[in-house]
C-alpha positions as CSV (number, residue, x, y, z in Angstrom):
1,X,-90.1,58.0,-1.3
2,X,-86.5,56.2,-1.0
3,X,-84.9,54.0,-3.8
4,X,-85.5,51.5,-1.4
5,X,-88.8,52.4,0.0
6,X,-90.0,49.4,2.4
7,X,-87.4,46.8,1.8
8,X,-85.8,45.0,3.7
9,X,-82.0,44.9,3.5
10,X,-80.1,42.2,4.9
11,X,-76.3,43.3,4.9
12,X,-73.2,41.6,6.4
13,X,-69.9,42.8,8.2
14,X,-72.0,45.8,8.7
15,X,-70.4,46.9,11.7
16,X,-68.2,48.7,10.5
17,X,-66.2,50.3,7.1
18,X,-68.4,49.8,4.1
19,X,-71.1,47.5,5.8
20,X,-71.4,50.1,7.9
21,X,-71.7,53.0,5.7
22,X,-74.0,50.5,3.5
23,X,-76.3,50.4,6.4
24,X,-77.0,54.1,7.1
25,X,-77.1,54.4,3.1
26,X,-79.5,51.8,2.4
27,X,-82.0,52.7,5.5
28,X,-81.6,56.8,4.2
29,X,-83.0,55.4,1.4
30,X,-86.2,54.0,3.0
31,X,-84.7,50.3,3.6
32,X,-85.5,48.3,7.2
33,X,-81.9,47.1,7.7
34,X,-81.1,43.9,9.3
35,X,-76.9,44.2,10.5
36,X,-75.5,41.2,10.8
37,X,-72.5,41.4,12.5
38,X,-70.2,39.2,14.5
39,X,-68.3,41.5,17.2
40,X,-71.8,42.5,19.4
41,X,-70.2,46.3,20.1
42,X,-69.8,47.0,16.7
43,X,-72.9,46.2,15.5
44,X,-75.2,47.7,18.6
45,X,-72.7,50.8,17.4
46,X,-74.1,50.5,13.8
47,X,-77.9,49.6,14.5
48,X,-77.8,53.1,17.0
49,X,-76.5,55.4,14.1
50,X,-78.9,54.2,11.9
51,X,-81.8,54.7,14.4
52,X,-80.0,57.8,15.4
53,X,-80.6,58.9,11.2
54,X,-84.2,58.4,11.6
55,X,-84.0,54.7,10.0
56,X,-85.5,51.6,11.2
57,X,-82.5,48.8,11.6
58,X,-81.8,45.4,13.7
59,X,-78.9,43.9,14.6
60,X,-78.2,40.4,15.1
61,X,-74.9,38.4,15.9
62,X,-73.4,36.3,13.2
63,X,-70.4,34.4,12.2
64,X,-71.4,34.2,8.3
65,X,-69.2,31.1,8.4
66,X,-71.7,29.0,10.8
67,X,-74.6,28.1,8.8
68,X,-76.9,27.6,11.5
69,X,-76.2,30.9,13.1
70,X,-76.7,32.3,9.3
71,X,-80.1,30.3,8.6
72,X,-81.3,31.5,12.4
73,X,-80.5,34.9,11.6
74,X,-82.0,35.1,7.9
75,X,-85.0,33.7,9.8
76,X,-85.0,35.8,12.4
77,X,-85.1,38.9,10.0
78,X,-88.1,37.4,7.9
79,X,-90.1,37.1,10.7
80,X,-89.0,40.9,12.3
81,X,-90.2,42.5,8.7
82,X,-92.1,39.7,6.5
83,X,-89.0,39.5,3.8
84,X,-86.1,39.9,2.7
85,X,-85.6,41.8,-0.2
86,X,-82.1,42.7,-0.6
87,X,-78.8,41.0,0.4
88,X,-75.2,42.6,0.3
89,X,-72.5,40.0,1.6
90,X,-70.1,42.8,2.6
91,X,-68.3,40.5,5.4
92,X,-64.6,39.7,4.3
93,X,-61.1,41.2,3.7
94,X,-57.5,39.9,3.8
95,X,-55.3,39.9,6.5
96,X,-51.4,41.0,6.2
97,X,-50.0,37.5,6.3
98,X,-51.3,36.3,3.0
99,X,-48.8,36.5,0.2
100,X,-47.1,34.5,-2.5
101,X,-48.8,30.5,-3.2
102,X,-44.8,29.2,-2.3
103,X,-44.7,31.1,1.2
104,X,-47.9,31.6,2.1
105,X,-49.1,29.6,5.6
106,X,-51.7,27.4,4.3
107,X,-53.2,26.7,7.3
108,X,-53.4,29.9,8.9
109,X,-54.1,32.1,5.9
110,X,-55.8,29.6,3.1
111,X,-58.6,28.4,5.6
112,X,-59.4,31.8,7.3
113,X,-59.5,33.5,4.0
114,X,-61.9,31.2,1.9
115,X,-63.8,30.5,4.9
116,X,-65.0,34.1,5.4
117,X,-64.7,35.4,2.1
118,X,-65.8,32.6,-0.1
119,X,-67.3,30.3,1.9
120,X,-69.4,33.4,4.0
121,X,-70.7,34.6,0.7
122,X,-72.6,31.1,-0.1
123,X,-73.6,30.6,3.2
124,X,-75.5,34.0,3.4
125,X,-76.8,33.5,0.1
126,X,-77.8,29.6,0.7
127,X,-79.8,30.9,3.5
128,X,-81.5,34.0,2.0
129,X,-82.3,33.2,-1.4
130,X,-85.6,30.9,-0.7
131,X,-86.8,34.0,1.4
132,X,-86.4,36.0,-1.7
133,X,-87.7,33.1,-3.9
134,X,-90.9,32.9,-1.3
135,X,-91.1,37.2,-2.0
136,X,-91.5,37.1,-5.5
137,X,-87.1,38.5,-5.9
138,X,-84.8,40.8,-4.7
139,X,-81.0,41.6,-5.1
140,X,-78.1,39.9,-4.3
141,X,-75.0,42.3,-4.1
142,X,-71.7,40.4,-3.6
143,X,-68.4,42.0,-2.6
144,X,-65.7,41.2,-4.9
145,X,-62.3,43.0,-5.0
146,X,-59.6,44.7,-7.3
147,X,-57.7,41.8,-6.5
148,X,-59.9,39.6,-8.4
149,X,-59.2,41.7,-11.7
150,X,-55.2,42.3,-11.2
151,X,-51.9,40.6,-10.0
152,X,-51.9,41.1,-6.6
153,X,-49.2,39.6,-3.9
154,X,-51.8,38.5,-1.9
155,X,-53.1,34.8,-4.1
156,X,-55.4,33.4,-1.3
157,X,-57.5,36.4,-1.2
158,X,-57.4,37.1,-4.9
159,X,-58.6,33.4,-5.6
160,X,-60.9,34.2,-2.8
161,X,-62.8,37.2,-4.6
162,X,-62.0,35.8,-8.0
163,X,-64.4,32.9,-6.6
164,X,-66.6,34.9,-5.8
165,X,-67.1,36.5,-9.2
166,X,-68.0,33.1,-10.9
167,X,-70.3,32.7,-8.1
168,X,-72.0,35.5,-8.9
169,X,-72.3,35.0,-12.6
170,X,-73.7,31.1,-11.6
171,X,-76.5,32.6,-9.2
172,X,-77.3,34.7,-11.3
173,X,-77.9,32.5,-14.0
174,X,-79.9,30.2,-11.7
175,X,-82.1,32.3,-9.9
176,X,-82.8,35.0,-12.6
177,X,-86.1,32.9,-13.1
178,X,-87.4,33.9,-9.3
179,X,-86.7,37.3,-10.2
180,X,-83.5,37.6,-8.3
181,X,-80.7,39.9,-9.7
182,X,-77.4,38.6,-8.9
183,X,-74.3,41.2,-9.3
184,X,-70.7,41.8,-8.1
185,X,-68.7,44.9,-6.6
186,X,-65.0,45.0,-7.4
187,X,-63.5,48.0,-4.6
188,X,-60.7,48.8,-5.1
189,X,-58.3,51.2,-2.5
190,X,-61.2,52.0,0.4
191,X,-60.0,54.0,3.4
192,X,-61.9,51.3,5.6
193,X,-61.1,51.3,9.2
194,X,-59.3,48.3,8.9
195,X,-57.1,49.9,6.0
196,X,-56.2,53.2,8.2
197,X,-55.5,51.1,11.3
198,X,-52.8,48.9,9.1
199,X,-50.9,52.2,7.8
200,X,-51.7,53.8,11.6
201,X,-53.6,56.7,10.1
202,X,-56.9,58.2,12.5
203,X,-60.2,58.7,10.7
204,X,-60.1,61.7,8.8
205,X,-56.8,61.4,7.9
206,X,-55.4,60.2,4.7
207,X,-52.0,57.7,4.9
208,X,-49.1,59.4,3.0
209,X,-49.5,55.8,1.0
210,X,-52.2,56.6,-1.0
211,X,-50.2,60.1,-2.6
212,X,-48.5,57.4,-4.9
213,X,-51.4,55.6,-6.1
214,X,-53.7,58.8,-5.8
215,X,-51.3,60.6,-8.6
216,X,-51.1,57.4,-10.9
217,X,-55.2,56.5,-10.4
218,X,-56.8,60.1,-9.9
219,X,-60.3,58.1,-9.0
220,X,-58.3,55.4,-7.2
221,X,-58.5,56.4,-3.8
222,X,-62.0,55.9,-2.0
223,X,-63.9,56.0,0.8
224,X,-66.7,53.9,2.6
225,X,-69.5,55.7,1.7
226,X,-68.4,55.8,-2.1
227,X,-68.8,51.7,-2.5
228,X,-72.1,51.8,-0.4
229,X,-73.3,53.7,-3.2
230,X,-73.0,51.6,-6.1
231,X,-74.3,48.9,-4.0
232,X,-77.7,50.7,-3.3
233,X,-77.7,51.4,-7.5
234,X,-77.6,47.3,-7.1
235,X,-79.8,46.6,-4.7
236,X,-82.9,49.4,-6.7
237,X,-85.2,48.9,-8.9
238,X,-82.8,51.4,-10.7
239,X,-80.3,49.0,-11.8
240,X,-83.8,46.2,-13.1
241,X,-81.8,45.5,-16.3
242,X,-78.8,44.2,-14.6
243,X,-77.4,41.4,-13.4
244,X,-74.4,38.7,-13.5
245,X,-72.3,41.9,-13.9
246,X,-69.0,42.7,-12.0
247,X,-68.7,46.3,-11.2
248,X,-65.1,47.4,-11.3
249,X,-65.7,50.5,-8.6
250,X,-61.6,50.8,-8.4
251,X,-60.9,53.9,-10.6
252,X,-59.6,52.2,-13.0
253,X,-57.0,50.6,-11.2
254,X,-57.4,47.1,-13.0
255,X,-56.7,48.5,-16.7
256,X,-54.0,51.1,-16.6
């Protein structure tokens, strides 16, 4: 049987990069994987290469910022496969004009940042938790970031993940008593699809960026499938004696 042998997985910004590769991990592993995904194409694309893998998944459209659309589709999955057992908030990211707190458009960048990173992750987690609670458990996985552990330019998104890592430690300490595990994933360079595209490399291809950092971090250069693993460690029974931790899966990246 699979480390996650008939669970149910509930796991957003799965249509694509480490969502993605999250998705055809987890239901390899024996999970029933709900994809909750906003653009409709990406996560159809997602839900048929799990199925095409032999593995049972569903997708659903969602904006993890609406809570109504987020409490249908947590709903929605319950009653497709009785529970939910596991829940990895793997929508986010940064986008290119975020910068330095003095420069920095508040508008455009502050409110689209926190609202999908930060505000996303509680949202989800609001909405899945008193399935879990109802189950008897389950695992929360929450997608931090390098940029929560090190001086990055980019201050929106770092207090954005750096949120996120005292909101882990809080629900975990709340909720360890309904025997849910609460933990955190700090990535650090992943060759997402969304990273390629902003240094115009194709897939399969490595951008002549990452020499530098690969020569300075030997383990600092990573790829979807790499993070998806240390979130299905998270989301097993494997990993029963932790929780309120914050993985650093960034080769090291935030030390020397």
């Amino acid at each position: 049987m699979g480390r996650l042998h008939n669970k149910v997985a509930v796991i957003t910004g799965a249509g694509i990069g480490i969502g993605r590769a999250a998705a055809q991990r987890f239901a390899a592993e024996g999970a029933r994987v709900v994809i909750l995904e906003l653009d409709p194409d990406l996560g159809r694309e997602t839900e048929r290469l799990v199925r095409d893998l032999g593995g049972e998944a569903q997708f659903i459209g969602t904006d993890v910022t609406d809570a109504a659309r987020v409490a249908d589709a947590m709903s929605t999955a319950k009653d497709l496969y009785g529970a939910i057992d596991v829940l990895y908030n793997c929508a986010g990211g940064s986008i290119p004009e975020d910068g330095a707190v003095e420069s920095i458009d508040l508008d455009a960048v502050y409110d689209h940042t926190m609202s999908l990173d930060l505000r996303g992750t509680m949202v989800c987690s609001r909405h899945a938790i008193p399935h879990m609670i109802a189950g008897g458990g389950g695992s929360v996985v929450n997608m931090s970031s390098l940029a929560a552990l090190s001086g990055v330019n980019m201050h929106v998104y770092a207090a954005a993940k750096g949120g996120i890592i005292s909101l882990t430690r809080s629900m975990a300490a709340s909720y360890a008593r309904h025997g849910i595990r609460v933990n955190a994933i700090c990535p650090g360079f992943v060759l997402t699809e969304r990273v390629r595209a902003r240094f115009g490399t194709a897939a399969g291809e490595r951008p002549a960026q990452t020499e530098k950092t690969a020569r300075r971090y030997p383990f600092g250069v990573g790829e979807p499938h790499e993070i998806a693993n240390v979130a299905l460690f998270l989301a097993s029974e494997e990993s029963r004696m932790i929780t309120a931790a914050v993985i650093p899966a960034e080769g090291g990246m935030s030390v020397y």
